[in-house]
C-alpha positions as CSV (number, residue, x, y, z in Angstrom):
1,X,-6.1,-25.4,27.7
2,X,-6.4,-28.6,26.0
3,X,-9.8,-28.5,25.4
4,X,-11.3,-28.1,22.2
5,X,-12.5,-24.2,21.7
6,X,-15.9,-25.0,20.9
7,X,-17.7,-22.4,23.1
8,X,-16.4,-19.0,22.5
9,X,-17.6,-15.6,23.2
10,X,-16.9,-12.2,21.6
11,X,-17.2,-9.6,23.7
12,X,-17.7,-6.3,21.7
13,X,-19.9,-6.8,18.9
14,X,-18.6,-3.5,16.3
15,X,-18.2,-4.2,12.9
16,X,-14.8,-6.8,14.3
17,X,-16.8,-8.5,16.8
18,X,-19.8,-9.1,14.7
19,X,-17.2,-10.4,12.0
20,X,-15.2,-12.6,13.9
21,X,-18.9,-14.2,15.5
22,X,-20.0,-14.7,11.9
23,X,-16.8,-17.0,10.9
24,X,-17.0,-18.6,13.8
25,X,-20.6,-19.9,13.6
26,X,-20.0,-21.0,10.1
27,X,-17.6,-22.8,11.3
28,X,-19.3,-24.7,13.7
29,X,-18.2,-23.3,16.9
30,X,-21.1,-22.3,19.8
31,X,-20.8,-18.3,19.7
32,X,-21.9,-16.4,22.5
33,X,-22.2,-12.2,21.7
34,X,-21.8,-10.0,24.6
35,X,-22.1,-5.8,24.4
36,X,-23.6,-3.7,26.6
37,X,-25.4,-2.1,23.8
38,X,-28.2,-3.9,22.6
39,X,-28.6,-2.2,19.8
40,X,-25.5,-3.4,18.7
41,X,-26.4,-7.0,19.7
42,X,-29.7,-6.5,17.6
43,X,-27.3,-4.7,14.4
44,X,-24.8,-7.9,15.1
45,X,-28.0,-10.6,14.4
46,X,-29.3,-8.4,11.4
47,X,-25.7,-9.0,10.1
48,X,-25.3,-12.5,10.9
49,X,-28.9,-13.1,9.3
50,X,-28.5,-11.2,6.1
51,X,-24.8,-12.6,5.4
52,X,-26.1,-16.3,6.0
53,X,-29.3,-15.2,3.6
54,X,-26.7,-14.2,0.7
55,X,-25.2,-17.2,1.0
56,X,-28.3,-19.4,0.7
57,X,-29.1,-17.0,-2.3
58,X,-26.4,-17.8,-3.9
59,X,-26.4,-21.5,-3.1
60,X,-23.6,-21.9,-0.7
61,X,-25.1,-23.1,2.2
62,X,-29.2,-24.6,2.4
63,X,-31.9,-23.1,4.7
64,X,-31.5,-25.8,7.1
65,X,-27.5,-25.3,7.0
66,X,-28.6,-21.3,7.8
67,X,-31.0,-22.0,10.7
68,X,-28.4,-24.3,12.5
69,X,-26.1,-21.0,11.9
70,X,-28.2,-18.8,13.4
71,X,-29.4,-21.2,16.5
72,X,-25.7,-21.0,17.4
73,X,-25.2,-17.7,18.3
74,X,-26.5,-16.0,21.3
75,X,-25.9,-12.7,22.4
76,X,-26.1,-11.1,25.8
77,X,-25.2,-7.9,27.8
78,X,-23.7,-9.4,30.6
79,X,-20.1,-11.0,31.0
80,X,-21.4,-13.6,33.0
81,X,-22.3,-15.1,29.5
82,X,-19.6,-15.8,29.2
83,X,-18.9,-18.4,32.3
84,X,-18.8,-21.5,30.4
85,X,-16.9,-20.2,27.3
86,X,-13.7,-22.2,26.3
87,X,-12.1,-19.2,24.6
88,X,-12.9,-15.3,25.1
89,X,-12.1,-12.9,22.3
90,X,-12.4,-9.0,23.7
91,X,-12.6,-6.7,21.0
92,X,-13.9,-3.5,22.5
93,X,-12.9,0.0,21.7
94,X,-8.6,0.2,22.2
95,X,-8.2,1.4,25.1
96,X,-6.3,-0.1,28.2
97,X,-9.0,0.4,30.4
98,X,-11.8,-0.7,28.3
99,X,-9.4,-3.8,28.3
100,X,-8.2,-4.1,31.6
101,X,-11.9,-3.8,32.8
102,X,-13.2,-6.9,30.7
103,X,-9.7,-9.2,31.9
104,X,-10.5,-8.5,35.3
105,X,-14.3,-9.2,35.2
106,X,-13.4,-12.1,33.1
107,X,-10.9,-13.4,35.9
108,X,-13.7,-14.1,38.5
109,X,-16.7,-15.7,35.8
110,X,-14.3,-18.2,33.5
111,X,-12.6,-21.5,34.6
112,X,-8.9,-21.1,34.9
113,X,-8.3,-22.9,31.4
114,X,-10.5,-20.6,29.2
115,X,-8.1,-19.2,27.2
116,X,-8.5,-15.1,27.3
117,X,-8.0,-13.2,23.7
118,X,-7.5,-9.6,22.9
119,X,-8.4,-8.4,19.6
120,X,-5.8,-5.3,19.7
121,X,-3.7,-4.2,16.7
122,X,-1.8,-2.1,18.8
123,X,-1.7,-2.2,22.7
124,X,0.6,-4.3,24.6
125,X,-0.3,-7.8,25.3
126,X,1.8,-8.8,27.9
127,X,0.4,-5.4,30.3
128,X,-2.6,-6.6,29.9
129,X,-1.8,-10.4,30.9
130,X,0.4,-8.8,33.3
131,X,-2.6,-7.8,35.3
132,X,-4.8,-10.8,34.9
133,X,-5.2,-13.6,37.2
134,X,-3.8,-16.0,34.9
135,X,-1.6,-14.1,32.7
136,X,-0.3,-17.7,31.2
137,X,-3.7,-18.1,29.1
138,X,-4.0,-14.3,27.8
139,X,-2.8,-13.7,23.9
140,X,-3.7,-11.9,21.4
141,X,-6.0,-12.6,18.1
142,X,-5.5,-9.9,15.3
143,X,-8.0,-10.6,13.0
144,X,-8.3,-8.1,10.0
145,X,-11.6,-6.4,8.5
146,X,-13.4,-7.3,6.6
147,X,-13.1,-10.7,8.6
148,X,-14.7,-12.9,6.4
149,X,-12.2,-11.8,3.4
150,X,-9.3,-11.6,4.9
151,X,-6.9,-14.6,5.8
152,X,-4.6,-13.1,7.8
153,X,-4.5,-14.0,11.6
154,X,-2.0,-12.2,13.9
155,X,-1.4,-15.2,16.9
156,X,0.5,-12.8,19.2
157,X,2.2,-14.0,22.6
158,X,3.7,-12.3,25.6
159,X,6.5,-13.9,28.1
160,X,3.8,-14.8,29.8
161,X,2.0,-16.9,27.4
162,X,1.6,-20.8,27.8
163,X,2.7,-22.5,24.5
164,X,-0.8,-24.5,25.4
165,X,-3.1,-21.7,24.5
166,X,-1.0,-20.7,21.5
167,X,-1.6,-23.9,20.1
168,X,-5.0,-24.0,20.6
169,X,-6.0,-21.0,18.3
170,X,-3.9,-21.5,16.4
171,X,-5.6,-25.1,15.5
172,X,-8.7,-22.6,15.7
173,X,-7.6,-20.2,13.3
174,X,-6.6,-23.1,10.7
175,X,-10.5,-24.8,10.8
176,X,-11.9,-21.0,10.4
177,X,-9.9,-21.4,6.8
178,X,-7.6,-18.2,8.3
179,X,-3.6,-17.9,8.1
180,X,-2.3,-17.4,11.7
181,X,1.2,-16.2,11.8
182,X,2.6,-16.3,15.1
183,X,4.8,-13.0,16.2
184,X,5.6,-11.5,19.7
185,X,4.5,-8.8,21.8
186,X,5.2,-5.4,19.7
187,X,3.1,-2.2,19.2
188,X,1.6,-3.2,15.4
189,X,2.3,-6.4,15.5
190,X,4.1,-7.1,11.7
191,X,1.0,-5.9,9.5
192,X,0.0,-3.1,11.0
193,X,3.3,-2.4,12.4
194,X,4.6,-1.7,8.6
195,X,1.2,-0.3,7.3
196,X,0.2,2.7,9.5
197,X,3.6,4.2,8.9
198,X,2.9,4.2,5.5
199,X,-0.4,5.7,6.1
200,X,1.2,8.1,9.1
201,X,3.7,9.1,6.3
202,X,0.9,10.1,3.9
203,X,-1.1,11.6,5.9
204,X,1.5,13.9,6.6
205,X,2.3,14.4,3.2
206,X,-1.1,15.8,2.4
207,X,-0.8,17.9,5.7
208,X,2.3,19.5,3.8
209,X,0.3,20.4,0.5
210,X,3.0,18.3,-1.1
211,X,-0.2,16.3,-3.5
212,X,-3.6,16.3,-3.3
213,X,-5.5,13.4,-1.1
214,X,-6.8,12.0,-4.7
215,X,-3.3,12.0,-6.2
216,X,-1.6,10.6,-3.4
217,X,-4.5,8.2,-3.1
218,X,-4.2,7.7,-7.3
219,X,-0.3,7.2,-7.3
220,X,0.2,4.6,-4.8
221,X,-3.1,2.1,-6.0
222,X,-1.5,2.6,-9.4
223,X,1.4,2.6,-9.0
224,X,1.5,-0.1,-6.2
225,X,-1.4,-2.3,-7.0
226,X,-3.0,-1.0,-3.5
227,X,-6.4,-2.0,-3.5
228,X,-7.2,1.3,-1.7
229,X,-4.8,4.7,-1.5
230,X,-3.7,5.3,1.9
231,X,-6.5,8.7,3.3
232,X,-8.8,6.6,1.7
233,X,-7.5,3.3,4.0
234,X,-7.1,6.0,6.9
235,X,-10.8,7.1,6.5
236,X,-12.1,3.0,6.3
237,X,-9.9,2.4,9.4
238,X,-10.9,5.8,11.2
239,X,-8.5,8.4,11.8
240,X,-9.0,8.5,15.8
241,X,-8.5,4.6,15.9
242,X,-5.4,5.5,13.5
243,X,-3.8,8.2,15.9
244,X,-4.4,5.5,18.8
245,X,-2.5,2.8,16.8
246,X,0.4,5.3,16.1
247,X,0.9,7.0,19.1
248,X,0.9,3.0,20.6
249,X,3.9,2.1,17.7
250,X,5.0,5.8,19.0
251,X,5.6,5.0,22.3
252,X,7.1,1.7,22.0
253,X,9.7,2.6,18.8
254,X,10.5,6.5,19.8
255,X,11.1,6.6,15.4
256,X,9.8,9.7,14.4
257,X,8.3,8.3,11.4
258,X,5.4,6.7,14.1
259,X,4.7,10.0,15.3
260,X,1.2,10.9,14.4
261,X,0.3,13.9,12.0
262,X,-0.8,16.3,13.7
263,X,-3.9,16.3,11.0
264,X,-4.5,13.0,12.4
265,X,-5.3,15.0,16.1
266,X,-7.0,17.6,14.1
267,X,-9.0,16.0,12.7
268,X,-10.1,12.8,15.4
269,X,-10.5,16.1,18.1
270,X,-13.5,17.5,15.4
271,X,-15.2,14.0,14.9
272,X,-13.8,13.6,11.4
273,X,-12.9,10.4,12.4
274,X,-13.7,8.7,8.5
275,X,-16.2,7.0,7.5
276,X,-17.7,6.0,10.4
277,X,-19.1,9.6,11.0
278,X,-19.4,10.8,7.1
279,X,-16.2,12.5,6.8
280,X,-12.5,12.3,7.2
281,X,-10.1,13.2,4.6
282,X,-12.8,12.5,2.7
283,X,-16.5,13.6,2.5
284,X,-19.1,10.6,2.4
285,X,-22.7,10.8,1.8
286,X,-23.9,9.8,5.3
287,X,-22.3,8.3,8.2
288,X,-21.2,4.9,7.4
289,X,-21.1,5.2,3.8
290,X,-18.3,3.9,1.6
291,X,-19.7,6.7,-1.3
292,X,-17.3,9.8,-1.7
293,X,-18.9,12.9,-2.7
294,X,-17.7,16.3,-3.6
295,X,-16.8,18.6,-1.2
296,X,-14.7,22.3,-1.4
297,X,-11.3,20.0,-2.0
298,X,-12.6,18.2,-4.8
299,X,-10.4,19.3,-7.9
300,X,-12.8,20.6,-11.1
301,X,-11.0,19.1,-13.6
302,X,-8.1,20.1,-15.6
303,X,-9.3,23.9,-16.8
304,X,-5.4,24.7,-17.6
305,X,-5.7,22.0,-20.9
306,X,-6.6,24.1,-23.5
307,X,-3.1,26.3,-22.3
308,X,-0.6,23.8,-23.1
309,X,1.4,23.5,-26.6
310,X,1.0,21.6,-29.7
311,X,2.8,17.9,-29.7
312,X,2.8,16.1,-32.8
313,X,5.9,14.0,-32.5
314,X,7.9,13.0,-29.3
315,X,11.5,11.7,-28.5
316,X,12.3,9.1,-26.5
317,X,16.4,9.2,-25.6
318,X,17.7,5.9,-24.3
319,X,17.8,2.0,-25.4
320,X,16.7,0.0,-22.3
321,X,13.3,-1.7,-21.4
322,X,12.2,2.0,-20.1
323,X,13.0,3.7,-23.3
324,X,11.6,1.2,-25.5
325,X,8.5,1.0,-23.6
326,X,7.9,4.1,-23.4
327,X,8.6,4.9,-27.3
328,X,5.6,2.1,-27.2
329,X,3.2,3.7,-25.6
330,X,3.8,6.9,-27.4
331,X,3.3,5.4,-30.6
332,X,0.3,3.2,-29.6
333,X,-1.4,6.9,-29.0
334,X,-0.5,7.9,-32.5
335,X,2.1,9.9,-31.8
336,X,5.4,10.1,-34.4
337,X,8.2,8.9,-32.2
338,X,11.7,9.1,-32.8
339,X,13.9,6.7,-30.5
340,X,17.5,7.2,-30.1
341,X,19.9,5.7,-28.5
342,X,23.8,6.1,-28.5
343,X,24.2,4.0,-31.7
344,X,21.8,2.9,-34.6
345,X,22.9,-0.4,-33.4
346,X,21.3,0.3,-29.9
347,X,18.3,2.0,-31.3
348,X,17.7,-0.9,-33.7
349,X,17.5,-3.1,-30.7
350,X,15.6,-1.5,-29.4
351,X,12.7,-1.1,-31.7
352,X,13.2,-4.7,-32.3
353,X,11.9,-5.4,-28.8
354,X,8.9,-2.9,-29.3
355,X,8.3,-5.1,-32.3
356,X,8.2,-8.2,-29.7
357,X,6.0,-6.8,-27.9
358,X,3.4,-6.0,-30.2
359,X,3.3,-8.9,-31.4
360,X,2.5,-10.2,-28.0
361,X,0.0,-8.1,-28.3
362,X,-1.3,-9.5,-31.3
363,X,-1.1,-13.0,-30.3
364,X,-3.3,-12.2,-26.9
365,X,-5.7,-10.7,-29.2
366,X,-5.1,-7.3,-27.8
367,X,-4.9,-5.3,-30.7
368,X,-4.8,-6.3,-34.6
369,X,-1.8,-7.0,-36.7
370,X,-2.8,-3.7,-38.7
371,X,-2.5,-1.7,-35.5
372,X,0.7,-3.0,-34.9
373,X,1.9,-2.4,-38.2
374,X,0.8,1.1,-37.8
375,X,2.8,1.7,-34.7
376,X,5.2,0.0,-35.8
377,X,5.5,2.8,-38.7
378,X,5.3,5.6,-36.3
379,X,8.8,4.5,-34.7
380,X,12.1,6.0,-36.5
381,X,15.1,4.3,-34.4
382,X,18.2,7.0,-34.8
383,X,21.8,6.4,-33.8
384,X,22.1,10.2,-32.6
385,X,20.4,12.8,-30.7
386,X,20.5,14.8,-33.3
387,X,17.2,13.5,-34.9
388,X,14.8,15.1,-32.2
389,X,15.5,18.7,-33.8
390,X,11.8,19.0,-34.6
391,X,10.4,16.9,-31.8
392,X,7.8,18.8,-30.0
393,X,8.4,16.9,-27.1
394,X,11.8,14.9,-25.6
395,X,11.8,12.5,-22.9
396,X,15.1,11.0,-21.7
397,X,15.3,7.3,-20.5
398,X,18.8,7.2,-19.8
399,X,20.8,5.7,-16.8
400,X,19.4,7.0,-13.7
401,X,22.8,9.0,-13.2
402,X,22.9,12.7,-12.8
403,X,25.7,13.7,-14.4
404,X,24.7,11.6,-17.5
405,X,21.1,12.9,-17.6
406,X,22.9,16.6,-17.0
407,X,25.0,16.2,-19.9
408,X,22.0,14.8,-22.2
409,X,19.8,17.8,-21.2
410,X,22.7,20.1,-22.2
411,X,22.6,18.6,-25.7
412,X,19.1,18.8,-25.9
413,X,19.1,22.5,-25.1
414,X,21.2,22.6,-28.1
415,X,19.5,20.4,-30.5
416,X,15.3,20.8,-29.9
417,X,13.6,23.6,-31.5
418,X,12.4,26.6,-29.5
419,X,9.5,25.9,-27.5
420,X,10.0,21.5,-27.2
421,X,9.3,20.6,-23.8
422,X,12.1,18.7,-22.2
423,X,11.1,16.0,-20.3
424,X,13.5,13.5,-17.4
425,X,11.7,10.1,-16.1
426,X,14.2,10.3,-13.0
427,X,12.7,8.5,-10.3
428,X,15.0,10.0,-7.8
429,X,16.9,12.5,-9.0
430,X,16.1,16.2,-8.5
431,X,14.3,17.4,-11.7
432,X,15.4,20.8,-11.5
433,X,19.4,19.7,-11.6
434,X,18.3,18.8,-15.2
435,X,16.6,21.8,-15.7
436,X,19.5,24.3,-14.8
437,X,21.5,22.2,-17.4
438,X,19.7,24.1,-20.1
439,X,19.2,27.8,-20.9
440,X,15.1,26.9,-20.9
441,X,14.8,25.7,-17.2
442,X,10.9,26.4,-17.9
443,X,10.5,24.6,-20.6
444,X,12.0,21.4,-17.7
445,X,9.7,18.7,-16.4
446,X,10.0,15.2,-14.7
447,X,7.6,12.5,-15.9
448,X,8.1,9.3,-13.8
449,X,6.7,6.4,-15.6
450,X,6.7,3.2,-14.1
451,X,8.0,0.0,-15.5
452,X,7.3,-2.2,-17.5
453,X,5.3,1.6,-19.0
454,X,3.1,-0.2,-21.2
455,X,1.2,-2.1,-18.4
456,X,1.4,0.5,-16.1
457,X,-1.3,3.1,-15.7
458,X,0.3,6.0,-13.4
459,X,2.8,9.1,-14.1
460,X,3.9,11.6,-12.2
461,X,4.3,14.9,-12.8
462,X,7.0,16.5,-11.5
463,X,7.3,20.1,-11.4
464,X,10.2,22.3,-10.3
465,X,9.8,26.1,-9.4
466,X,10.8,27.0,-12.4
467,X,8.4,24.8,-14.8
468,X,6.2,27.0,-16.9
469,X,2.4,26.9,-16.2
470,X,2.2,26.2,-20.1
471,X,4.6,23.3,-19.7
472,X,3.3,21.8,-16.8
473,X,-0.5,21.7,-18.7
474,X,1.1,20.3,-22.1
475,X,2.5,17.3,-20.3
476,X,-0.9,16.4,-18.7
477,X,-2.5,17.0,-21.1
478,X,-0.1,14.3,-23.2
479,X,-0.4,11.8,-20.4
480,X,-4.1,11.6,-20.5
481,X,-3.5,11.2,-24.5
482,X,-1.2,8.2,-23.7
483,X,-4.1,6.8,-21.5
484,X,-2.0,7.3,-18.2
485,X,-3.6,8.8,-15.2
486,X,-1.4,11.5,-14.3
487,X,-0.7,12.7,-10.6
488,X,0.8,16.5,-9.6
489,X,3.8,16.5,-7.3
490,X,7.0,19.2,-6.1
491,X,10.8,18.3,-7.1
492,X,11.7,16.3,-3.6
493,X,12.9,13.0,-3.6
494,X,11.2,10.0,-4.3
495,X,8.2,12.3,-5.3
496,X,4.9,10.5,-4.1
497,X,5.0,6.5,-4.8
498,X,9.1,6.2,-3.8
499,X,8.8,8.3,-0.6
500,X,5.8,5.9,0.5
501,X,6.4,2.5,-0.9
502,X,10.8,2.5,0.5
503,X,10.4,3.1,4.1
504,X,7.9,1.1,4.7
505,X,10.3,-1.6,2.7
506,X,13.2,-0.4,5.0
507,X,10.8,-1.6,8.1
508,X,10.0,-4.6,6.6
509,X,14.1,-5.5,6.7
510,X,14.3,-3.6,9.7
511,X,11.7,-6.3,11.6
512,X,14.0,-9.3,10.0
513,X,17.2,-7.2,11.0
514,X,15.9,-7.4,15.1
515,X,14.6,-11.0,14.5
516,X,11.0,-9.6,15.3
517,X,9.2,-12.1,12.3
518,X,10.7,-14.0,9.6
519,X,10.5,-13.2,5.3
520,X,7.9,-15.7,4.5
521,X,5.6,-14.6,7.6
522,X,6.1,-10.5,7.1
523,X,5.3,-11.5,3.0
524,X,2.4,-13.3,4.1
525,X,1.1,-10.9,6.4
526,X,1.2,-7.9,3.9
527,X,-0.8,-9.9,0.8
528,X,-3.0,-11.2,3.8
529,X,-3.8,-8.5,6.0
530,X,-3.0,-5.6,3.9
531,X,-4.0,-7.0,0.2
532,X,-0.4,-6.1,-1.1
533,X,0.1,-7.5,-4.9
534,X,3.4,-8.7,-3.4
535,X,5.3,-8.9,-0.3
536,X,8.1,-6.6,1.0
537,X,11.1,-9.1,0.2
538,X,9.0,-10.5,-3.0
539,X,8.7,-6.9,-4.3
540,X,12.8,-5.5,-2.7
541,X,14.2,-9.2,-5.1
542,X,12.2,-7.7,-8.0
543,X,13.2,-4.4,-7.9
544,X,16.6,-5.1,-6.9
545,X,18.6,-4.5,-3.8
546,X,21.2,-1.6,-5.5
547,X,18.3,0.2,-6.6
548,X,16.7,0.0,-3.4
549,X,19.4,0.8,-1.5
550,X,20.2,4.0,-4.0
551,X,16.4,5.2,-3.5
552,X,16.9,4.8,0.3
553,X,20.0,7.0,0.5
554,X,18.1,9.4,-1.6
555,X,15.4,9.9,0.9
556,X,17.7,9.8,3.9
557,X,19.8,12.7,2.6
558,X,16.7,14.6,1.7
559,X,14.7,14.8,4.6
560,X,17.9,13.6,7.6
561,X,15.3,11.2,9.0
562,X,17.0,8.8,11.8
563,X,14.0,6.7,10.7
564,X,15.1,6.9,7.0
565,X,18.6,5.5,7.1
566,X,18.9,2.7,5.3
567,X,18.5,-1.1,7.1
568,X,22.7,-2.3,7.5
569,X,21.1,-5.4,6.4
570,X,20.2,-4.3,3.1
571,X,23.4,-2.2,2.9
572,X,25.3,-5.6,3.9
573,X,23.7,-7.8,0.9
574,X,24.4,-5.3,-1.5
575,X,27.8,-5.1,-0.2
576,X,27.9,-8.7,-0.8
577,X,26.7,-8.8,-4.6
578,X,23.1,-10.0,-3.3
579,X,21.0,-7.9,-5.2
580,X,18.1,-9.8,-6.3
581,X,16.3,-11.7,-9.0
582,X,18.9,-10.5,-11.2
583,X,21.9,-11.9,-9.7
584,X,19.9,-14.8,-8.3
585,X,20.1,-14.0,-4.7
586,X,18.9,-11.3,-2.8
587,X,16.4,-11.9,0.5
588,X,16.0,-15.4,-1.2
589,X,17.6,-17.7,-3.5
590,X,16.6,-18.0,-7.1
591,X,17.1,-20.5,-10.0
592,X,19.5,-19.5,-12.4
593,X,18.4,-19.3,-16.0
């Protein structure tokens, strides 16, 4: 095991294997394809060719640097390739005994010290070193697709697993230019062991007819910074290798929130399995095409527009960085906008801080100093509630508290005009608690901006059973005014983006909780392997532990998930005053200002 990996072989040359031989040639390394298709061998070389000819075409590598690329990687049908390999790397369809039948062929063609890897993102390592010959050289090697992107390499060892052979590819993984993160034997490993709940969790929110696929796919790459939504991701991945992964987690974790959909059986047992065959929760123009096309659930467009109501002027109830920035936005779309807070003192603050960030603006040559005087102008700060009599629209901003936001609605069923939409950017909060606050409960709707709002792209819209069709189309219609992309979803807590994005954050404390990985390498392995803008801990310090913690209980209460409770260490910290960035120490410490 101290020999240098310099002759490895891939067994399994899919879209992983074919990856994972591609990086390692470039890297030097003497590769050595085996599959018992060989048209797959032949698809593998067509790939290996055509990537090494885009890089000479754009000048990363010469001809003669391609040639020496290509003369280094052989591909074969037979195992018995594979004899004088210094590393193996199985990645054949998941299945124990696909595996199990490649370990024990593999047992009587390698030397005892060629180090045996399994590619799986799911199945249990130390059962399948358990049944080896040598179970002290098997581990497993998670890379992520698309291999040559991604950084992220999952170095995952059993009981059974000499330190030796860890070592190795890990040294291996480091010269690909890869990040290994070392973690033990656990169905998921960290990445995938936080995403496909996420994506298990969606799934079954489309199942419910809670959103649409392309709103639930909209809210949380918007409102997350996902490079893809979740069906989408499900579809890339393939729902039946998706179902296998989760009934794996399943098995091993008995939390309900691992249980698969039942769409995701549905819709593996009719060959919908994604992309891969041309349609999934998706429709695709031919098997293996990343191109959506329209199919009986794509939505028409928005045919209800011309039925909403007249809004000239808007209100914007509350003085903190939510208010203000969304009394911004307003007035960047040329609406009149009348902020109020609880005194002129507080309103004057905050327009001054609208007025800041214009000028930002203006400095990062965003928009002109005319345009900012303009909105500017559109802004009347008011020290009472009283000054949104002839608003056609009023959107509170106020402490997310329901008994404050209660009592505002109540005032604002006194004070707007007939026929003013009344609008709540709770985040948790039922919507229709609001609503029954006023005599108008139809003229109630929630509008969840995310902060800061002016950056942010995504609101949802948050109807309760008694929101008027009239109402519900006025408020889209306004948040595709404001240049927002607005998503459709019921009065239940955390509405789309919260019920999504906080359990998988209550995993992510849950894994450091059980001493399963550590912050930095569960951050690392999210922005690595799953493309997250941030990590877990980086994103729970930012948003801040109370909150967190707040949103958690909401969701627990709401839907009495075991899996939902929130992590004791989280409820500990905030116990403990740790909340965050804003009191300088939450998961991590933080220089005060």
């Amino acid at each position: 095991m101290d020999t240098p990996l310099s002759t490895i072989a891939v067994v399994g040359l899919g879209t992983m294997g074919t990856g994972i031989a591609d990086v390692l040639v470039r890297a030097g390394r003497e590769v050595i394809g085996i599959d018992i298709s060989d048209t797959a061998a032949a698809q593998a070389v067509a790939a290996l060719e055509a990537s090494t000819a885009r890089a000479v075409a754009r000048e990363r590598i010469t001809e003669e640097e391609r040639q020496d690329v290509l003369a280094r990687f052989r591909t074969f049908s037979d195992l018995h390739a594979a004899a004088d390999a210094d590393l193996v790397i199985e990645v054949v369809p998941e299945s124990y005994e696909a595996k199990h039948e490649v370990f024990r062929a593999l047992d009587g063609i390698v030397r005892p010290d060629t180090v045996l890897a399994t590619g799986t993102n799911a199945l249990s390592v130390t059962r399948l070193a358990a049944d080896s010959a040598h179970p002290e050289r098997v581990l497993g090697l998670h890379f992520f697709t698309p291999v040559q992107a991604m950084k992220l390499v999952e170095v995952v060892s059993s009981v059974l697993t000499d330190p030796r052979a860890v070592d190795a590819v890990t040294r291996l993984a480091h010269d690909l230019g890869k990040e290994p993160v070392a973690v033990g034997d656990r169905a998921g490993f960290i990445a995938d062991g936080l995403l496909f709940g996420y994506l298990n969790q969606a799934a079954a929110m489309y199942e419910a007819k809670y959103a649409s696929r392309e709103d639930i796919d909209a809210a949380m790459r918007l409102g997350c910074g996902l490079p893809m939504g979740p069906l989408a991701l499900l579809d890339l991945i393939g729902v039946d290798t998706a179902r296998t992964v989760l009934e794996a987690m399943y098995a091993d974790s008995h939390d309900r929130l691992h249980a698969p959909a039942p769409i995701l059986k549905q819709l593996s047992e009719a060959g919908l399995t994604g992309r891969k065959s041309g349609r999934g929760f998706y429709t695709y123009a031919a098997p293996g095409s990343g191109e959506v096309v329209r199919d009986a659930l794509t939505p028409l467009g928005s045919a209800e527009a011309s039925a909403g109501r007249e809004v000239r002027s808007v209100g914007v109830a509350g003085s903190g960085t939510m208010a203000s920035g969304i009394a911004e936005v307003f007035a960047k779309a040329g609406y009149e906008v009348v902020l109020a807070a609880r005194s002129q003192e507080k309103a004057d603050t905050a327009k001054a801080r609208i007025a800041k960030s214009l000028a930002r603006s203006v400095d990062k040559g965003r928009m002109t100093a005319d345009a900012r005087d303009t909105t500017l102008g559109l802004i009347t700060a008011a020290g009472t509630l009283d000054a949104f009599s002839e608003v056609d629209l009023a959107v509170e901003a106020v402490a997310e508290d329901l008994g404050i936001k209660q009592e505002l609605f109540a005032r604002l069923d006194k004070i707007c005009k007939p026929g003013a939409v009344l609008a709540t950017t709770t985040s948790s909060l039922p919507v229709v608690a609001c609503a029954r606050a006023t005599s108008r409960p139809q003229d109630v709707i929630g509008m969840h901006f995310f902060n800061p709002a002016p950056a942010m792209k995504l609101v949802e819209i948050v109807r309760t059973v008694l929101t008027g069709d009239d109402v519900h189309a006025t408020v889209r219609e306004v948040t595709t005014r404001i240049r927002k992309h607005p998503v459709d979803c019921g009065d239940r807590a955390g509405f789309i983006v919260n019920a999504l994005l906080f359990p998988y954050l209550n995993n992510a404390i849950k894994m450091v909780q059980d001493h399963y990985a550590t912050l930095d390498d569960i951050d690392a392995a999210m922005k690595l392997g799953g493309g997250y803008p941030m990590g877990p801990f980086e994103l729970l310090d930012v948003v801040g532990l109370d909150v967190s913690l707040a949103i958690e209980q909401v969701l627990h209460r709401e839907f009495r998930d075991p899996g939902l409770a929130p992590a004791p260490l989280l409820e500990h910290l905030v116990a403990a005053g740790c909340l965050g960035r804003k009191t300088g120490r939450g998961f991590r410490e933080y220089a005060r200002r």
